[in-house]
C-alpha positions as CSV (number, residue, x, y, z in Angstrom):
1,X,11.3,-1.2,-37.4
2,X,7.6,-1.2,-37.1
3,X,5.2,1.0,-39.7
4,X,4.9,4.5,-38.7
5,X,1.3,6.3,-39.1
6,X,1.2,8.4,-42.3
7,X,1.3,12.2,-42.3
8,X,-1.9,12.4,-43.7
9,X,-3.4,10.3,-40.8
10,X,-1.4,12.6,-38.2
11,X,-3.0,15.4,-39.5
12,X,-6.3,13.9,-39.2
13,X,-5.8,12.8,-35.5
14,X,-5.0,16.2,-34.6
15,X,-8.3,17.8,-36.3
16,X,-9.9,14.8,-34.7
17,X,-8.6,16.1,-31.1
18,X,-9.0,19.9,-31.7
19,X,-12.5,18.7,-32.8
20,X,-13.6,16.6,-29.5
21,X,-12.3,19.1,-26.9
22,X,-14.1,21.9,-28.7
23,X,-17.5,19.8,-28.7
24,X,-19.8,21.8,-27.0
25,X,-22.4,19.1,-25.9
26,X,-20.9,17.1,-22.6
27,X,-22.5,13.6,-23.8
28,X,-20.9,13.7,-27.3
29,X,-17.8,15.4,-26.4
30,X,-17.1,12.5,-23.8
31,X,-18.0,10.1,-26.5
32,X,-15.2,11.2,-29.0
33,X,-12.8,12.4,-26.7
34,X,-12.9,8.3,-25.7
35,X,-12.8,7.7,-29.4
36,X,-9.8,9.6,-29.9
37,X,-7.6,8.2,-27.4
38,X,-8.5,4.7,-29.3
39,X,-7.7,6.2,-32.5
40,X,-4.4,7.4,-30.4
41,X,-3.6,4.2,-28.9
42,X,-3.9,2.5,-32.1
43,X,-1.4,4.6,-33.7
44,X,1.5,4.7,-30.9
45,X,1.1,0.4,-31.1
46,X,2.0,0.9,-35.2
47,X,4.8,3.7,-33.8
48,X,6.4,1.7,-30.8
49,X,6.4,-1.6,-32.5
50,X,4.6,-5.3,-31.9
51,X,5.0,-6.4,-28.5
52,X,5.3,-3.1,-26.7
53,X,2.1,-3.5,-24.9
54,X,-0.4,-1.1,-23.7
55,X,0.2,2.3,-23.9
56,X,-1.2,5.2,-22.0
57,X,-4.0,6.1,-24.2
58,X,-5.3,2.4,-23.9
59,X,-5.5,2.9,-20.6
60,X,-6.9,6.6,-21.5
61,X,-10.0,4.8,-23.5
62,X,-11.1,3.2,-20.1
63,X,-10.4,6.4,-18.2
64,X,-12.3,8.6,-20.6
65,X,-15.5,6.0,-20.8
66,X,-15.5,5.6,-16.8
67,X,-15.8,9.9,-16.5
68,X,-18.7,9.3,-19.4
69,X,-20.7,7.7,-16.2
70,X,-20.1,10.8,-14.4
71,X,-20.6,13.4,-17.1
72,X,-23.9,12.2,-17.6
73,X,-25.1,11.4,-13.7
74,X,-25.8,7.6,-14.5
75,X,-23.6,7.1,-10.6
76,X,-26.4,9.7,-9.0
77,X,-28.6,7.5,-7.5
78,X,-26.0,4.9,-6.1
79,X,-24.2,8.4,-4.9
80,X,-27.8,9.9,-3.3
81,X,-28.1,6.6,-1.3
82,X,-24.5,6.5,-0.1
83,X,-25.0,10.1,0.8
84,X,-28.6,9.2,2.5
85,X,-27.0,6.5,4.9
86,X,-23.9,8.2,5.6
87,X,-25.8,11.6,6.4
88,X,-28.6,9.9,8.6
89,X,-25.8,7.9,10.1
90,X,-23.5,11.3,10.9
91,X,-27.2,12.9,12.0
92,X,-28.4,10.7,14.3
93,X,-24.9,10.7,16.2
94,X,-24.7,14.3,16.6
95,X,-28.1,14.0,17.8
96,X,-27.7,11.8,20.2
97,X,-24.5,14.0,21.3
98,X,-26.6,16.9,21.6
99,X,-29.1,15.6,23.2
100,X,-26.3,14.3,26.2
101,X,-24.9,18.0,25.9
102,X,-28.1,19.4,26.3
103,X,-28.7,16.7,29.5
104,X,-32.2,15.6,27.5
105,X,-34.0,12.9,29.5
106,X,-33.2,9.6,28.9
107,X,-36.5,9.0,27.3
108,X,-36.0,11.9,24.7
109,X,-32.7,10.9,23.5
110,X,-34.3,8.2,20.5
111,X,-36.6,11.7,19.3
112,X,-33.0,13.6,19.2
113,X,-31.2,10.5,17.4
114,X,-34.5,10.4,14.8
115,X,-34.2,14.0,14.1
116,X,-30.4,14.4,14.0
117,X,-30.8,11.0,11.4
118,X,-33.5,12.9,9.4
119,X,-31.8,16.4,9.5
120,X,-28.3,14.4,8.1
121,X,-30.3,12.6,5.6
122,X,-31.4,16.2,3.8
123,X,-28.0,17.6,4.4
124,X,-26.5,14.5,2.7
125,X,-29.1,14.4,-0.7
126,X,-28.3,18.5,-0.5
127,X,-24.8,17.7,-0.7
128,X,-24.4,15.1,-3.1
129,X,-26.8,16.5,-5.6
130,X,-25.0,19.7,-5.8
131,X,-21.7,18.0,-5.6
132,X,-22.4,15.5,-8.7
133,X,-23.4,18.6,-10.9
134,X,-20.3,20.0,-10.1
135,X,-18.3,16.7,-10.5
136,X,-19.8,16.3,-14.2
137,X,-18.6,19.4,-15.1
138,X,-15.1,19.1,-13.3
139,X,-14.3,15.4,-15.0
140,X,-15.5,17.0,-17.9
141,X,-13.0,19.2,-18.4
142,X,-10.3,17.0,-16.8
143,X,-11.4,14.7,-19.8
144,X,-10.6,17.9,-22.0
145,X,-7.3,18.5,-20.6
146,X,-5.6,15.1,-20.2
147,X,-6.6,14.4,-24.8
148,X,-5.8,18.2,-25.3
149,X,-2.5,18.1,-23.2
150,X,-1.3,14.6,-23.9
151,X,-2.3,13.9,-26.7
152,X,-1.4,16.3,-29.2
153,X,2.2,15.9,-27.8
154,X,1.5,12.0,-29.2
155,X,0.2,13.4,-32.1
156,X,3.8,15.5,-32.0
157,X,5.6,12.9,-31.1
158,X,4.0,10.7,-34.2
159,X,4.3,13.4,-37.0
160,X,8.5,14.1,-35.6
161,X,8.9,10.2,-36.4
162,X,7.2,10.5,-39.5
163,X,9.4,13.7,-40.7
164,X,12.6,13.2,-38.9
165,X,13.1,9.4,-39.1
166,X,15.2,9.2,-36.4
167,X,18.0,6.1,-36.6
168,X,19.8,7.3,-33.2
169,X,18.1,8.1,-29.1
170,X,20.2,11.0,-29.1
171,X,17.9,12.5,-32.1
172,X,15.3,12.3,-29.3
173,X,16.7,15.3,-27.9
174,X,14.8,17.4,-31.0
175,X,11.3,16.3,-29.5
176,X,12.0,16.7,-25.8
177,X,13.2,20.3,-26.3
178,X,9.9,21.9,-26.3
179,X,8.6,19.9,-23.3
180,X,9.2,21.9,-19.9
181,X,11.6,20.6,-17.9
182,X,11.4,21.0,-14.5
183,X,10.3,19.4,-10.6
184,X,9.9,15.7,-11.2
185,X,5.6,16.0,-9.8
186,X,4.8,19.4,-10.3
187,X,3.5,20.9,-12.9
188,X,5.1,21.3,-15.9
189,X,6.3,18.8,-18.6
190,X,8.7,16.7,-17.1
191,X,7.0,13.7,-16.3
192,X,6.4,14.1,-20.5
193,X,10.1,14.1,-21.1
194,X,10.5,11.0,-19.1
195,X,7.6,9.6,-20.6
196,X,8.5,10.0,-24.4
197,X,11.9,9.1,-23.7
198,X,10.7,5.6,-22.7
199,X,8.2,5.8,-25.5
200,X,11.4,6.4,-27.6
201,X,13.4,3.9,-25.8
202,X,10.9,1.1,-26.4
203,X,10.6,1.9,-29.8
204,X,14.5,1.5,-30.7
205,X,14.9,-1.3,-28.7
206,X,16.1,-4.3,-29.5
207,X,14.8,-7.2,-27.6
208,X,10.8,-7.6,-27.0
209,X,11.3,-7.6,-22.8
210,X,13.2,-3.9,-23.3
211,X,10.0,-2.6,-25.3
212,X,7.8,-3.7,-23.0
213,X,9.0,-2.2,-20.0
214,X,10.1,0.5,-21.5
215,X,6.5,1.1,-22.6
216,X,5.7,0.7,-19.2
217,X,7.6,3.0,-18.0
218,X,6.5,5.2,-20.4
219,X,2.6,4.9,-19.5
220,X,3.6,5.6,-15.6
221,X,5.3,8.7,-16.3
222,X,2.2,9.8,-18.6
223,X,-0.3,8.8,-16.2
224,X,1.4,10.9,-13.6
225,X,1.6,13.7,-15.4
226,X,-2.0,13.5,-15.7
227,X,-3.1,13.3,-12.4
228,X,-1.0,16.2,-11.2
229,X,-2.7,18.3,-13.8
230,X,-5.8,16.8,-13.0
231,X,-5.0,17.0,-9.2
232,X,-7.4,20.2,-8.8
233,X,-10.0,18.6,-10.5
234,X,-9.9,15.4,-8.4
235,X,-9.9,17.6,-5.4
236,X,-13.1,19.3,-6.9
237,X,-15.1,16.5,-7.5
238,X,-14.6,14.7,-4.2
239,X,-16.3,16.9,-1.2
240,X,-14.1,16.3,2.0
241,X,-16.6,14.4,3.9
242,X,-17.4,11.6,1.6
243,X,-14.4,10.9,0.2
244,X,-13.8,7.7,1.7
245,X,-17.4,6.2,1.1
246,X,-17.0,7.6,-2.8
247,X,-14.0,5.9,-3.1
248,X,-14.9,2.7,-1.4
249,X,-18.4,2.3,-3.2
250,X,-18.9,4.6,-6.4
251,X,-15.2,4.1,-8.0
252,X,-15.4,1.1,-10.0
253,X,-14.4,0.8,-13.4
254,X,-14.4,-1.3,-16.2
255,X,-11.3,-2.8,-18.9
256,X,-13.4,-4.3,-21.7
257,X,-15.3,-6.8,-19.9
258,X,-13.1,-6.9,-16.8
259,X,-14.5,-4.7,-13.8
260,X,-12.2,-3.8,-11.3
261,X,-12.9,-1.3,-7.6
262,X,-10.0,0.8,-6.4
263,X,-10.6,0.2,-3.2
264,X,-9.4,-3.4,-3.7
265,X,-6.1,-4.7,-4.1
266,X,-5.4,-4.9,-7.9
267,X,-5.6,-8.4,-8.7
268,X,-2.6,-11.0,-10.3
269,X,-2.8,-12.6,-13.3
270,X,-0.7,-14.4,-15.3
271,X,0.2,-11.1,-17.6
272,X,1.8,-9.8,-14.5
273,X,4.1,-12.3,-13.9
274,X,5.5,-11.8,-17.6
275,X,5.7,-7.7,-17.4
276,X,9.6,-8.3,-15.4
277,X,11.5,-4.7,-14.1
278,X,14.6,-6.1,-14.4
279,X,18.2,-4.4,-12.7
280,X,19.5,-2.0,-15.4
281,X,20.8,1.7,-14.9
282,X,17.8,3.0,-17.3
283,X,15.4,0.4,-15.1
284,X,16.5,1.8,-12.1
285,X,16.7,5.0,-13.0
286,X,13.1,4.9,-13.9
287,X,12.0,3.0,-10.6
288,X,13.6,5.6,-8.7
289,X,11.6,8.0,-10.0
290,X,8.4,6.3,-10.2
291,X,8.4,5.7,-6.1
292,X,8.7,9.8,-5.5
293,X,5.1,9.6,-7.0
294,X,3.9,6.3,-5.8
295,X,5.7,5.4,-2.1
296,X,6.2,2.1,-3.9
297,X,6.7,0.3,-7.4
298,X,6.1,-3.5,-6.7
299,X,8.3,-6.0,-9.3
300,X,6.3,-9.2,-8.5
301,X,2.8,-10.3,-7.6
302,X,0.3,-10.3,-5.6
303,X,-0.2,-6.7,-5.3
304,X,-0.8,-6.3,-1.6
305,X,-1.2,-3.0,-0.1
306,X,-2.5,-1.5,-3.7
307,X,-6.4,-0.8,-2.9
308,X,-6.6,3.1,-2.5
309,X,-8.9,4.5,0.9
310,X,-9.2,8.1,-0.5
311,X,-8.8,8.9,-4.1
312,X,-8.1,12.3,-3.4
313,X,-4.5,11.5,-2.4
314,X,-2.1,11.2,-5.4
315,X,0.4,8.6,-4.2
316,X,-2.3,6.3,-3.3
317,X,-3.9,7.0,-7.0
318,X,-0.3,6.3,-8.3
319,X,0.5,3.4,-6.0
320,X,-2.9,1.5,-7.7
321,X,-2.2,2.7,-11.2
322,X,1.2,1.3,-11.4
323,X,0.5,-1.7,-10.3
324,X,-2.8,-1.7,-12.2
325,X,-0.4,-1.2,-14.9
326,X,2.0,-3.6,-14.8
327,X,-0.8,-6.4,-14.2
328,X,-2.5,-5.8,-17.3
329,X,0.0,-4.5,-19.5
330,X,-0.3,-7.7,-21.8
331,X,-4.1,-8.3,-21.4
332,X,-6.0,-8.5,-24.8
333,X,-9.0,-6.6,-22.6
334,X,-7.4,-3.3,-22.6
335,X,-6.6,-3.1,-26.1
336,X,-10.1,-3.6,-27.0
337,X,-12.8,-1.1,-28.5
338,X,-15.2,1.0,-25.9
339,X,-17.6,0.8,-28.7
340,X,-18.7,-1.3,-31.5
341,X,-18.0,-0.8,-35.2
342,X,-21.5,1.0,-35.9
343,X,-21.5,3.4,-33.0
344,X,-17.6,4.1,-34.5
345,X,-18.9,5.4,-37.3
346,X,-21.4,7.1,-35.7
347,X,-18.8,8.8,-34.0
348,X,-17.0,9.6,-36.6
349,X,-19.5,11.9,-38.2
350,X,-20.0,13.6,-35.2
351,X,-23.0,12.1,-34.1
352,X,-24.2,10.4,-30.9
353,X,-24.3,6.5,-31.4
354,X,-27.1,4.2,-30.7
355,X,-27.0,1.7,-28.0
356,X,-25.3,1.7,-24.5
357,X,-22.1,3.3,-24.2
């Protein structure tokens, strides 16, 4: 059985936590709330044992640091020319419309398409300027709500291993009692129940290939649960009428030095073909479960069909994730640090680090 976090460091992950989601400055609270969820993830790999793979809060690092480009308007000017095409695009067809509606000479109709394009080009900047102020505060308190909600119940779940010591799954029972059962996809805590009973499951199992999909497992489950809580946010942050161009063109994120586009098919790699979801009542079990969120949990590679055309919806979100997921589960990448060892310890007396972020 692998080393278990002390209580002492518990404790400190939790002040660590209450401290980043109370931060009142957006920058620096983005900052450590990515910090903690590093600090989390490095502490669930001591819990759940070597070879378990990523766990959610690895993935939550890269999560937290893309919403960092948000919460501080570095994507404005690719969103303001986005918006500026798409608007004087929109404009000067509903010019040109009007124009035929109105039965404008021939020879006026270019003067209506140039207006309508000039008129949409103001609306657009209008829109997307007041929509990424309110995006930056929306992700920021999605980025809030995802460490506060998910991971003080890691932090739970780490201090009830380090008291309880459990030797039997059926002690699991003691932690899952608090967690809200209810609606597999609503909201409440049962995607949290399923996912710390894989989290539990990979730590007392017994071969390497059980841990690791059971740690998968686990990471879907928690990742769901996020984006239903988050759905309102999402929702928020994405006006109506762009959020097919946002999603094809402005979401693009980065694992360590990989960058990836969810509006493209998440790529194979050779980690993928090793993360198996073999037949097995639990396995299936957990599949079956997984598809009411996604449509679709793929076993093998490539992962066709994966790219998401509107963010907004939550199955396509899950579809990409999963598979996302399951291709990089294994790869060194994800487990790496968002930030180098100075601006760590930067962070860790509360203070913004030097450097790019």
């Amino acid at each position: 059985m692998s080393d278990i976090v002390s209580l002492d460091e518990v404790e400190q992950l939790q002040q660590e936590i209450e401290a980043a989601v109370r931060e009142p400055d957006p920058v620096l609270a983005n900052l450590l709330i990515t910090r903690c969820h590093y600090l989390l993830s490095q502490a669930l790999q001591r819990a759940l044992g070597a070879g378990a793979g990523a766990n959610f809060h690895s993935w939550a690092v890269w999560g937290s640091r893309k919403a960092g480009v948000t919460i501080r308007q570095e994507d404005l000017d690719d969103a303001r020319r986005d918006g500026t095409i798409v608007g004087g695009i929109v404009g000067a067809l509903v010019g040109v419309g009007c124009g035929w509606l109105l039965q404008f000479p021939l020879w006026l109709e270019p003067g209506a398409a140039v207006l309508g394009a000039a008129c949409g080009i103001a609306a657009g900047r209008l829109i997307i300027n007041r929509s990424r102020r309110r995006s930056a505060g929306l992700v920021l308190a999605g980025n809030r709500t995802v460490l506060e909600d998910i991971g003080l119940q890691t932090v739970r779940f780490l201090r009830w291993l380090v008291q309880a010591a459990p030797a039997q799954p059926a002690d699991a029972a003691a932690f899952l009692a608090p967690l809200q059962p209810g609606a597999v996809g609503q909201q409440n805590q049962e995607l949290l129940r399923q996912a710390f009973t894989q989290y539990y499951r990979a730590r007392m199992a017994s071969s390497a290939a059980e841990k690791e999909q059971a740690t998968y497992f686990g990471n879907c489950f928690a990742v769901w649960h996020e984006h239903v809580r988050l759905e309102p946010y999402i929702q928020g942050a994405m006006p109506l009428i762009i959020r097919r161009c946002v999603t094809q063109r402005l979401l693009q994120f980065d694992i360590g030095a990989v960058r990836l586009a969810v509006a493209q098919d998440v790529p194979a790699n050779e980690a993928a073909a090793a993360l198996a979801l073999p037949q097995s009542a639990q396995s299936e079990q957990a599949l079956a479960l997984l598809r009411q969120g996604s449509g679709n949990v793929q076993s093998g590679t490539p992962f066709r069909g994966t790219a998401a055309g509107d963010w907004t919806r939550i199955k396509e979100r899950m579809r990409y994730v999963f598979a996302l997921f399951q291709a990089f589960h294994a790869e060194p990448q994800v487990f790496s640090s968002p930030y180098d060892a100075a601006q760590l310890a930067a962070l860790a007396a509360g203070q913004r680090p030097a450097g790019t972020w």
